[in-house]
Phi, psi and omega in degrees: 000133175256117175236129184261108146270129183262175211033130187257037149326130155359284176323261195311337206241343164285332170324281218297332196304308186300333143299330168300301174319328192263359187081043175237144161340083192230143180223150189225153190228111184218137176281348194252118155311014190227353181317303165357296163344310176262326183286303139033270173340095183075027156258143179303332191240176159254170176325304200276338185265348170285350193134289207296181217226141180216095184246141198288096206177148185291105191293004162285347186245106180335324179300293173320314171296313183295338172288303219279324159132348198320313174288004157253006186287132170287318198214131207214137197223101166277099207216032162293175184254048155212124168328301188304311201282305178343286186297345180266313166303337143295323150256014174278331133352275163294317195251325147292269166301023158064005193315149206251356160172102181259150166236133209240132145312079175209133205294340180306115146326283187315303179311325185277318178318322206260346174277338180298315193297304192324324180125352170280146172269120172261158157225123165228102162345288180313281162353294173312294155311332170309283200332305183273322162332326173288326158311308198304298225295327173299310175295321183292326185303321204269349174270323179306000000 
């Protein structure tokens, strides 16, 4: 499977090590050239000599995605540190290029809700962490 990630983040960049790994086709897109790094980062090898593929370029720009592989992406991880670039590249993703499962990152709730009902696979962190704090906070109640 060829999976594209936009953002090299802590995230994005554990993503992809980890799809690499498992052995699937993996390319990544990040605008900071030093992003490079952390896919590096504790490996025996570099990125480009494990497979993956890494390119430099504004995830708003069509040119980037397509140098970047968009148009053959099986899977497509939108993993920026921003909702708004997320939400668009995802779907320009899903609906211009036809990618066949795209999942967009966004820290909104509400917003990821609302784009989930809409037909986007959302992840929301911000979510997530409610959901456990809220488990903890439950959980501390029934022992007291």
């Amino acid at each position: 499977m060829f999976v594209l990630i936009v953002g090299v983040g802590r995230v994005g960049a554990a993503v992809a090590k980890n799809a690499l790994s498992t052995g699937h086709e993996v390319s990544v897109m990040d605008e900071d050239p030093l992003s490079h790094e952390r896919l590096d980062a504790g490996q025996a090898t570099s990125w480009e000599d494990a497979g993956g593929h890494f390119t430099v370029g504004t995830a708003l720009e069509l040119d980037a995605l397509r140098e970047a592989g968009i148009e053959r992406a099986d899977l497509f991880i939108a993993s920026t540190d921003g909702d708004n670039t997320n939400l668009i590249i995802a779907q320009i993703a899903q609906k211009q290029f036809g990618v066949q499962k795209v999942i967009a990152r966004v820290m909104d709730p509400a917003r990821a809700a609302w784009y989930r009902e809409q037909g986007l696979h959302t992840i929301s962190p911000a979510q997530e962490a409610i959901g456990m704090f809220i488990d903890a906070v439950q959980a501390h109640a029934g022992v007291v």
